[in-house]
N, CA and C atoms as a LAMMPS dump frame, in Angstrom:
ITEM: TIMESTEP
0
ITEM: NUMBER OF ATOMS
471
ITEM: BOX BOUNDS ff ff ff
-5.0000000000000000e+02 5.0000000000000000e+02
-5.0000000000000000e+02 5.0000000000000000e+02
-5.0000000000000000e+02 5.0000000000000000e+02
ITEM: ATOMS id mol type element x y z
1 1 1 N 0.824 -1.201 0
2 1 2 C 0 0 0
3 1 3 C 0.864 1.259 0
4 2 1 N 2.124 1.092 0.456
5 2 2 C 2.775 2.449 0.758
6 2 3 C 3.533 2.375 -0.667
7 3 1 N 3.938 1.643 -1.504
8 3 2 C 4.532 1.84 -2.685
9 3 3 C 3.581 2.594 -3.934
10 4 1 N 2.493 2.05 -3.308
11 4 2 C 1.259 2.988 -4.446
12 4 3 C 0.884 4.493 -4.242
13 5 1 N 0.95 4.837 -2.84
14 5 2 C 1.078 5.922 -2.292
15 5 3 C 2.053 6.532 -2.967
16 6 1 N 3.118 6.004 -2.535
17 6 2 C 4.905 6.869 -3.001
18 6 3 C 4.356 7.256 -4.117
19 7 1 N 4.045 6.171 -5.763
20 7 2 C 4.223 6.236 -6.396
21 7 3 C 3.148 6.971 -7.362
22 8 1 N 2.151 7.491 -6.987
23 8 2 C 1.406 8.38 -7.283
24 8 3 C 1.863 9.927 -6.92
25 9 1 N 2.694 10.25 -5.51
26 9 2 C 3.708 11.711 -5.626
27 9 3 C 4.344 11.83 -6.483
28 10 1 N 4.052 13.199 -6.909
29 10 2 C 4.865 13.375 -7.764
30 10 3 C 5.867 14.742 -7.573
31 11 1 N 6.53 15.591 -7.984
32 11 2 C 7.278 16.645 -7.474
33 11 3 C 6.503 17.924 -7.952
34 12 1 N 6.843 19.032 -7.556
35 12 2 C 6.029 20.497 -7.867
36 12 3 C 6.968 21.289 -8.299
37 13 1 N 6.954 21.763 -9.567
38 13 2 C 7.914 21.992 -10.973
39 13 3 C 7.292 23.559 -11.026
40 14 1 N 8.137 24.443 -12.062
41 14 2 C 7.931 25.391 -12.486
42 14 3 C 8.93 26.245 -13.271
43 15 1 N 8.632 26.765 -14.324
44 15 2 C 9.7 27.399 -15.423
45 15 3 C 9.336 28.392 -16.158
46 16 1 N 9.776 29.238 -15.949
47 16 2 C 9.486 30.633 -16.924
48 16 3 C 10.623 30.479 -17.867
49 17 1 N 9.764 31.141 -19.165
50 17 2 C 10.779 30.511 -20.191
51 17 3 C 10.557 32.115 -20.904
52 18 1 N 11.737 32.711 -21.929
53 18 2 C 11.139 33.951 -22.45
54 18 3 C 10.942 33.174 -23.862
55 19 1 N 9.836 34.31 -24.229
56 19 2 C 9.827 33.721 -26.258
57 19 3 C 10.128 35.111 -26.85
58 20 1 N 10.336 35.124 -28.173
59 20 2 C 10.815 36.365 -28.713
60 20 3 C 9.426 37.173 -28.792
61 21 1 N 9.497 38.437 -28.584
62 21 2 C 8.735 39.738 -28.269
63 21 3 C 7.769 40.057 -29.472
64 22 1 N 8.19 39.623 -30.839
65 22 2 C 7.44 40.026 -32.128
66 22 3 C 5.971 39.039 -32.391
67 23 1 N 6.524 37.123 -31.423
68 23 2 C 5.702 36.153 -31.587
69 23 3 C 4.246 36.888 -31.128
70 24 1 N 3.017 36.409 -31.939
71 24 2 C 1.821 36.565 -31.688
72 24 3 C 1.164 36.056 -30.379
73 25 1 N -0.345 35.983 -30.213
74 25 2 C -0.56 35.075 -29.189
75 25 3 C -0.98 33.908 -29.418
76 26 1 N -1.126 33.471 -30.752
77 26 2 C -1.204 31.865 -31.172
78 26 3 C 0.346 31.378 -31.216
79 27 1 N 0.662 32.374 -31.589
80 27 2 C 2.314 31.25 -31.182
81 27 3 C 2.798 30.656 -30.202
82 28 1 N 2.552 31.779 -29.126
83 28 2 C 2.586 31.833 -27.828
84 28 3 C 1.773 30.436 -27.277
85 29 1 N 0.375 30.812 -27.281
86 29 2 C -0.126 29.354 -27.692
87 29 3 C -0.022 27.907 -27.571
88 30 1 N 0.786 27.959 -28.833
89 30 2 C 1.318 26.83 -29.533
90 30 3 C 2.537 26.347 -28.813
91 31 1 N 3.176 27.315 -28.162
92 31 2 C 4.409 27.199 -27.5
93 31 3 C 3.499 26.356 -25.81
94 32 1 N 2.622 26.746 -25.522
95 32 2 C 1.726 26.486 -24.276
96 32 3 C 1.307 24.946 -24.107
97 33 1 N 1.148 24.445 -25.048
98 33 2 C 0.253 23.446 -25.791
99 33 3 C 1.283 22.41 -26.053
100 34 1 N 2.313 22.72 -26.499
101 34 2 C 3.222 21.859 -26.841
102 34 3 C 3.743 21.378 -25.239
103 35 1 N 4.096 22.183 -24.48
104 35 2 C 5.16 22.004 -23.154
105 35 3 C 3.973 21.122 -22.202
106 36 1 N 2.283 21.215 -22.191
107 36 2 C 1.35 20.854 -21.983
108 36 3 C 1.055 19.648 -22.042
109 37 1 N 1.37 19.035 -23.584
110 37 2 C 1.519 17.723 -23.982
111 37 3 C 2.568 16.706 -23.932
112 38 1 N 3.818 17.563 -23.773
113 38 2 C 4.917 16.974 -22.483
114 38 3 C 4.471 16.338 -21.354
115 39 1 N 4.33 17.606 -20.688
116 39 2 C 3.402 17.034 -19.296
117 39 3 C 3.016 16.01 -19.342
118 40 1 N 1.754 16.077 -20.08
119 40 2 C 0.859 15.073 -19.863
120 40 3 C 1.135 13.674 -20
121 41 1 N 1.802 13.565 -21.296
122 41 2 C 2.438 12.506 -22.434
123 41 3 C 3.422 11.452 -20.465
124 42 1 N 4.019 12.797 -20.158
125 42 2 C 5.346 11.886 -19.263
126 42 3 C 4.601 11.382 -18.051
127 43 1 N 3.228 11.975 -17.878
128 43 2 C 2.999 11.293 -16.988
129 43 3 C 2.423 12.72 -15.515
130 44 1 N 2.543 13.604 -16.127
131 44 2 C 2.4 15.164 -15.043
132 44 3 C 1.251 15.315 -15.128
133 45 1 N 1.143 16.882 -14.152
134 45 2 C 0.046 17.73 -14.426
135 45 3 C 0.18 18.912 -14.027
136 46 1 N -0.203 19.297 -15.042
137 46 2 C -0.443 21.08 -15.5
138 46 3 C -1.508 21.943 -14.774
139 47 1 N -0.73 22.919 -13.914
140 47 2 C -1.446 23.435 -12.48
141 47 3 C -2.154 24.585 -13.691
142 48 1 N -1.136 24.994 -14.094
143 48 2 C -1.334 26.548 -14.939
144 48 3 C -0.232 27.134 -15.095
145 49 1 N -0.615 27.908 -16.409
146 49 2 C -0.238 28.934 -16.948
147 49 3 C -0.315 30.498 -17.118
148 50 1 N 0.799 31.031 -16.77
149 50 2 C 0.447 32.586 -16.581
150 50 3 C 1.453 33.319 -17.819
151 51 1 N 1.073 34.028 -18.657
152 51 2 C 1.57 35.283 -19.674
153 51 3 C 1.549 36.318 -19.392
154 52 1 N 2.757 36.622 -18.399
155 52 2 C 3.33 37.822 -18.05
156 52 3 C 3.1 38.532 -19.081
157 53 1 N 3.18 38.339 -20.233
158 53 2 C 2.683 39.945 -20.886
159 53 3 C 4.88 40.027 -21.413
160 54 1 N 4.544 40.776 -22.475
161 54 2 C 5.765 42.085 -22.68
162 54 3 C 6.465 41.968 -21.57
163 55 1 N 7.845 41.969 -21.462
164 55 2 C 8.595 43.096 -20.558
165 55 3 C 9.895 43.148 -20.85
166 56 1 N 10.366 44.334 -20.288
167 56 2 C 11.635 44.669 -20.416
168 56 3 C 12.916 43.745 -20.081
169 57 1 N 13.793 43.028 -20.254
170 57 2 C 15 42.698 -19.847
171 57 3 C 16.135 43.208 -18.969
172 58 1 N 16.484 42.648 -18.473
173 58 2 C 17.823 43.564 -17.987
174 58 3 C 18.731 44.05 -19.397
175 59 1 N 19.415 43.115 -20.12
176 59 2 C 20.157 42.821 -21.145
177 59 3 C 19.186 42.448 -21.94
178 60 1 N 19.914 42.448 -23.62
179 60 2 C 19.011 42.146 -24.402
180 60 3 C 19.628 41.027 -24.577
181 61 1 N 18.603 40.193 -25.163
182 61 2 C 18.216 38.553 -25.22
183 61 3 C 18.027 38.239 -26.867
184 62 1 N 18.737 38.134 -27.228
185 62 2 C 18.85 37.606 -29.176
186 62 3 C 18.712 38.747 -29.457
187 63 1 N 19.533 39.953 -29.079
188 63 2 C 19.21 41.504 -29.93
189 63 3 C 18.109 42.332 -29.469
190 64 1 N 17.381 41.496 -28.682
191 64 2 C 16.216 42.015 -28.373
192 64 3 C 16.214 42.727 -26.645
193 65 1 N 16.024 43.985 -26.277
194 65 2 C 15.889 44.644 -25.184
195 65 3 C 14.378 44.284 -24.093
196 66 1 N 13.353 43.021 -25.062
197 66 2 C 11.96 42.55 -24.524
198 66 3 C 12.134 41.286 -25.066
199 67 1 N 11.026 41.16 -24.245
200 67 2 C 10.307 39.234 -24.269
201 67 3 C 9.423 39.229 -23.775
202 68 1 N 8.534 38.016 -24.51
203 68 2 C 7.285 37.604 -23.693
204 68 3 C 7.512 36.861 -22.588
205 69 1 N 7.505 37.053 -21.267
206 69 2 C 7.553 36.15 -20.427
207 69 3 C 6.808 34.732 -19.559
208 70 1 N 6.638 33.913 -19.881
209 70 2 C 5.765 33.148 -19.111
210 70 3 C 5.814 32.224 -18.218
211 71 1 N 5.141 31.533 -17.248
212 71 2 C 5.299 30.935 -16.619
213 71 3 C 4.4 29.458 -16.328
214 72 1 N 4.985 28.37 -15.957
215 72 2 C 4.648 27.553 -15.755
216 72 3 C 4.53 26.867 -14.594
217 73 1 N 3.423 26.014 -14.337
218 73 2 C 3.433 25.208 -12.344
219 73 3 C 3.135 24.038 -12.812
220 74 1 N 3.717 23.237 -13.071
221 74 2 C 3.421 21.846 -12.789
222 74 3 C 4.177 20.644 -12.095
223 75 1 N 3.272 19.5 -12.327
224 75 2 C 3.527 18.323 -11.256
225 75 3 C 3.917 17.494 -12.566
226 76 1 N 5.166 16.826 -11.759
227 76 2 C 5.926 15.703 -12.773
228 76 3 C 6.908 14.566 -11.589
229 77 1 N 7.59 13.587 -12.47
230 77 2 C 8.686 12.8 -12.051
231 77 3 C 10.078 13.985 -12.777
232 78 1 N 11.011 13.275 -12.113
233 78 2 C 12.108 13.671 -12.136
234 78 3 C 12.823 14.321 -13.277
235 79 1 N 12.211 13.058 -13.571
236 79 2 C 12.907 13.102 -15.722
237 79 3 C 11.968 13.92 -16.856
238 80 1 N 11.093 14.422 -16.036
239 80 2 C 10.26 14.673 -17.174
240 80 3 C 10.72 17.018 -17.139
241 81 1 N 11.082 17.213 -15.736
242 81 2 C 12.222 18.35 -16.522
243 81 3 C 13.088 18.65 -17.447
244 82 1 N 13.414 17.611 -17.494
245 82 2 C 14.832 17.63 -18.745
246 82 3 C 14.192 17.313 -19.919
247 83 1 N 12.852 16.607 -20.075
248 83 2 C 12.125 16.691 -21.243
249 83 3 C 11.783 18.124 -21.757
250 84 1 N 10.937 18.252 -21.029
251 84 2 C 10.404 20.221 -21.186
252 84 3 C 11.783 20.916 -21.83
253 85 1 N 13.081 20.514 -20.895
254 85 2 C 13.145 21.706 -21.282
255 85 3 C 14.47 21.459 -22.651
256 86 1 N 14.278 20.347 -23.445
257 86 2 C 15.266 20.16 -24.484
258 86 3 C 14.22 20.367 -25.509
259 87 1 N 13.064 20.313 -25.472
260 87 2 C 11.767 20.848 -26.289
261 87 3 C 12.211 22.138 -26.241
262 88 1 N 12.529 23.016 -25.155
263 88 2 C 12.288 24.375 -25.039
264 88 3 C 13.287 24.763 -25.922
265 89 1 N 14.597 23.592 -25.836
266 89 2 C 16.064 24.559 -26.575
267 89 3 C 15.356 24.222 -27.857
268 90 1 N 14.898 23.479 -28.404
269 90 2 C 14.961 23.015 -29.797
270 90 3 C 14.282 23.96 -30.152
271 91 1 N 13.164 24.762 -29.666
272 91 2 C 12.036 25.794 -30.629
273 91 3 C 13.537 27.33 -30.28
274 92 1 N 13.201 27.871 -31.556
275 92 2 C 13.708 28.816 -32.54
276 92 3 C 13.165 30.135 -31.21
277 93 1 N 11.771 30.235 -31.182
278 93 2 C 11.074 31.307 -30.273
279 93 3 C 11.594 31.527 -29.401
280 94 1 N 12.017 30.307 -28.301
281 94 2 C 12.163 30.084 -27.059
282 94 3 C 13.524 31.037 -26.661
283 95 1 N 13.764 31.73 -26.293
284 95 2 C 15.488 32.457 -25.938
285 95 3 C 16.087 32.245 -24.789
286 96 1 N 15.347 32.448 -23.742
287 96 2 C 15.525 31.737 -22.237
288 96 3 C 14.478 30.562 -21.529
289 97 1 N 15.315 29.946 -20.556
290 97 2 C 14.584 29.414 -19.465
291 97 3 C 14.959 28.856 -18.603
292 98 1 N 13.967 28.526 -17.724
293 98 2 C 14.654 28.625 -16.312
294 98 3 C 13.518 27.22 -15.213
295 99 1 N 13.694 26.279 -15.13
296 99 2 C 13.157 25.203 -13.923
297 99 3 C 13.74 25.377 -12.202
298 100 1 N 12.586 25.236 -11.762
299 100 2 C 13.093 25.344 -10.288
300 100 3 C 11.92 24.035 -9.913
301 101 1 N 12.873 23.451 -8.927
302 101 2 C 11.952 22.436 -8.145
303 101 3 C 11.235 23.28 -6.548
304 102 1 N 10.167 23.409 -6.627
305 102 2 C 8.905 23.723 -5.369
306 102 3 C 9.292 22.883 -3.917
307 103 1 N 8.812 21.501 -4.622
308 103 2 C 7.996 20.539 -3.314
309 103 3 C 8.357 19.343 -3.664
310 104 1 N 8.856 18.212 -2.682
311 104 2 C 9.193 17.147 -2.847
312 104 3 C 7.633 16.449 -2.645
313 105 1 N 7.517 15.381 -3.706
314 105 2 C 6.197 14.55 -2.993
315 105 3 C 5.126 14.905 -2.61
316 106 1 N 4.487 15.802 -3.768
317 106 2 C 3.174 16.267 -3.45
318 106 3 C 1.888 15.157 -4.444
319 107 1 N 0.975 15.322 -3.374
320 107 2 C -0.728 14.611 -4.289
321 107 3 C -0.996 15.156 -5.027
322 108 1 N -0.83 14.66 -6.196
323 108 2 C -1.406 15.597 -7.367
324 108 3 C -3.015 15.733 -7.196
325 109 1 N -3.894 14.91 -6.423
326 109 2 C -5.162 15.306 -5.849
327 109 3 C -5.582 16.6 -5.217
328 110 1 N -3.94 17.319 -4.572
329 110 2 C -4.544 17.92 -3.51
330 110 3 C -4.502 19.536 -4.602
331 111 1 N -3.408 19.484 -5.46
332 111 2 C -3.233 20.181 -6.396
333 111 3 C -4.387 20.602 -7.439
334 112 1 N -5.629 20.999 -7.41
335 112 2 C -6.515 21.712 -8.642
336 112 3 C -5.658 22.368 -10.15
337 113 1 N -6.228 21.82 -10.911
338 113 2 C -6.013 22.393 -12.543
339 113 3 C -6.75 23.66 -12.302
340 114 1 N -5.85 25.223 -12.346
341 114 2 C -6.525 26.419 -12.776
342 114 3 C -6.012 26.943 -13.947
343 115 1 N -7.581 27.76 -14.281
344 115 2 C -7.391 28.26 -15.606
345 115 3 C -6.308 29.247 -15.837
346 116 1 N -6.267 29.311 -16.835
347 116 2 C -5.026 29.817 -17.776
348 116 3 C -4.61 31.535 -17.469
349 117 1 N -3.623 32.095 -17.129
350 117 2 C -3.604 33.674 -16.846
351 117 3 C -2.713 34.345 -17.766
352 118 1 N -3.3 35.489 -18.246
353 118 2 C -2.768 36.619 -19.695
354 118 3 C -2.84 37.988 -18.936
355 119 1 N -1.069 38.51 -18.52
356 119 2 C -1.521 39.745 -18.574
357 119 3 C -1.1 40.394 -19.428
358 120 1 N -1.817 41.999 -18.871
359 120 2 C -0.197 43.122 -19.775
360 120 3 C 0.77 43.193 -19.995
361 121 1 N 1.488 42.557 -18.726
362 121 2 C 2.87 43.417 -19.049
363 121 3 C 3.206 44.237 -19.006
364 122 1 N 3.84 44.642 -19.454
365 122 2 C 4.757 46.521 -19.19
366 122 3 C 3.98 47.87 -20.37
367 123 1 N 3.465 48.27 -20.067
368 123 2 C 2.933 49.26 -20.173
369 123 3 C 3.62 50.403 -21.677
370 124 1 N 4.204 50.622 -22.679
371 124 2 C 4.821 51.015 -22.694
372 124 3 C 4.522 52.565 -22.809
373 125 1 N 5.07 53.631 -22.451
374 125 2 C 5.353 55.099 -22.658
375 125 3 C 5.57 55.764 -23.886
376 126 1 N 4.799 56.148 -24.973
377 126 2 C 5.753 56.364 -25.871
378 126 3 C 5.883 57.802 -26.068
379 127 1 N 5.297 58.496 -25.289
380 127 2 C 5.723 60.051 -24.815
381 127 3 C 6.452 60.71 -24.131
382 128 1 N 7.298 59.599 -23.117
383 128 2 C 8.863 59.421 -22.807
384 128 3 C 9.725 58.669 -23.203
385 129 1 N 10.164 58.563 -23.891
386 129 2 C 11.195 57.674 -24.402
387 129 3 C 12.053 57.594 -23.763
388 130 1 N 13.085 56.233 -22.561
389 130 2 C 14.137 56.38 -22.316
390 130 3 C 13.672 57.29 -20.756
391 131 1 N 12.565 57.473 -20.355
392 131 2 C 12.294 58.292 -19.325
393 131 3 C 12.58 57.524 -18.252
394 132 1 N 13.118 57.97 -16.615
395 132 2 C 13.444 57.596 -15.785
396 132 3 C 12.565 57.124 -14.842
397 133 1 N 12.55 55.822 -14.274
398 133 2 C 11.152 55.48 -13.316
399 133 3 C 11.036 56.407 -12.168
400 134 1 N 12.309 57.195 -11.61
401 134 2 C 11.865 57.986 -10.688
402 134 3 C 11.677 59.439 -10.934
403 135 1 N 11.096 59.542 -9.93
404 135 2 C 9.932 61.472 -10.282
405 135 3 C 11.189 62.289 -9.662
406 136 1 N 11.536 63.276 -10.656
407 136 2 C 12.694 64.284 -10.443
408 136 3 C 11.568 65.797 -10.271
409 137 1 N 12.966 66.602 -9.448
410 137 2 C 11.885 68.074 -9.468
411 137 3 C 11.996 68.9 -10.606
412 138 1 N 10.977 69.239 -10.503
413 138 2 C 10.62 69.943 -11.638
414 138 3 C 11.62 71.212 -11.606
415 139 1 N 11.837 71.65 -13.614
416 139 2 C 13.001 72.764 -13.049
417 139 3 C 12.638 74.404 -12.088
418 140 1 N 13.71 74.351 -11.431
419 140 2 C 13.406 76.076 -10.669
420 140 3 C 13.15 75.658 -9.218
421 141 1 N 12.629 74.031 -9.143
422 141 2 C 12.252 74.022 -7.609
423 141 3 C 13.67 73.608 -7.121
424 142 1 N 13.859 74.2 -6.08
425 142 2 C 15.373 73.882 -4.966
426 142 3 C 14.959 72.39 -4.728
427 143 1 N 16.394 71.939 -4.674
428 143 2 C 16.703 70.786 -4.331
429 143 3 C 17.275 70.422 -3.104
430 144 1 N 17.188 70.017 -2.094
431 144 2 C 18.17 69.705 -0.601
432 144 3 C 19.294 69.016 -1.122
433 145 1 N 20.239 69.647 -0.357
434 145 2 C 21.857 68.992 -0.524
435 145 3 C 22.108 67.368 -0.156
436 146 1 N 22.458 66.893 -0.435
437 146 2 C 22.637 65.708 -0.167
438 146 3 C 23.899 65.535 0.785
439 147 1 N 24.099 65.502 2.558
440 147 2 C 24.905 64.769 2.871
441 147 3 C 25.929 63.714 2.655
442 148 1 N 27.131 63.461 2.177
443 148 2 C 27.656 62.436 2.069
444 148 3 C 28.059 61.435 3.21
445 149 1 N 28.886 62.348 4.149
446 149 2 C 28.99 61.245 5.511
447 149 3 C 28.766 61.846 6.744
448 150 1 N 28.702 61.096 7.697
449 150 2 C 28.272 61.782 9.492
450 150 3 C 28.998 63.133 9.862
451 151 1 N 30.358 63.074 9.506
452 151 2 C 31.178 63.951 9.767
453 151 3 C 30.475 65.29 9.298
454 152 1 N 30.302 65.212 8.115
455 152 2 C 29.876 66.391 7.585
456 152 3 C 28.487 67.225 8.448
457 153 1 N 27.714 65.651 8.138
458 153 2 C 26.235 66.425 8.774
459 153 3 C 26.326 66.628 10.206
460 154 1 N 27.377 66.182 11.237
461 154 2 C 27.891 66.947 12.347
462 154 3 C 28.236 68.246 12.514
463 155 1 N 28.756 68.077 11.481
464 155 2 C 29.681 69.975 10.949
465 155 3 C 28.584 71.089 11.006
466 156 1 N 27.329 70.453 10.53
467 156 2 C 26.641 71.456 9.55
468 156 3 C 25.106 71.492 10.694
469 157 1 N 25.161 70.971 11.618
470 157 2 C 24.406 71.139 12.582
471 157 3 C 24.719 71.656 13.633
């Protein structure tokens, strides 16, 4: 009885992978669907999917300064990571990715299939270009000096 137990846990998986920024949302998709039928095929299950949407990079990624980002939660055996993710190198779209193991030995019972999540993403500006995330003063208003070390702001009190 306890070997059937064991052997129904399975582990709690997850991988954000980027795809290139120009791909549509059927590609995207298609990219969803495929990593899906992995899953399933090895023996997993697919908690959900979330589409971060657009966003910016630190560095650019194949020339590119964006990517679609997305993410994945699912339940698998051991081996079935290294499946996902030699699928992932082989597609052309795919530019990054990334697996992390969750949870050793979870019920895939206790785990619910939720539906699928699409967001925005990053917003973009196109009336600042290159604009800074933080709010500077406006010109003419005084600015406070900036202290550098104790000594000083001892001095000056």
């Amino acid at each position: 009885m306890a070997e059937t137990q064991a052997a129904k846990r399975l582990r709690e998986y997850e991988t954000i992978f980027l795809v290139k920024p120009e791909l549509t949302d059927d590609n995207v998709d298609r990219i969803k669907e495929r990593v899906r039928g992995i899953v399933s095929r090895e023996g997993g299950k697919v908690i959900r999917f979330t589409v971060w949407g657009k966003k910016k990079t630190l560095y650019p990624i194949a020339k590119q300064p964006r990517a679609i980002y997305v993410h994945t939660h699912y339940l698998g055996n051991p081996g079935m990571v290294a499946e996902v993710e030699r699928n992932l190198r082989n597609l052309d779209e795919v530019t990054r990715y990334l697996s992390v193991k969750l949870a050793d030995e979870v019920d895939p019972e206790s785990r619910p299939v939720l539906e699928d999540v699409k967001m925005a993403g990053d917003v973009e500006d196109a009336s600042r270009p290159g604009a800074p995330d933080r709010d500077l003063p406006f010109r003419g208003e005084p600015v406070d000096e900036v202290v550098d070390t104790e000594e000083e702001a001892a001095e000056e009190a």
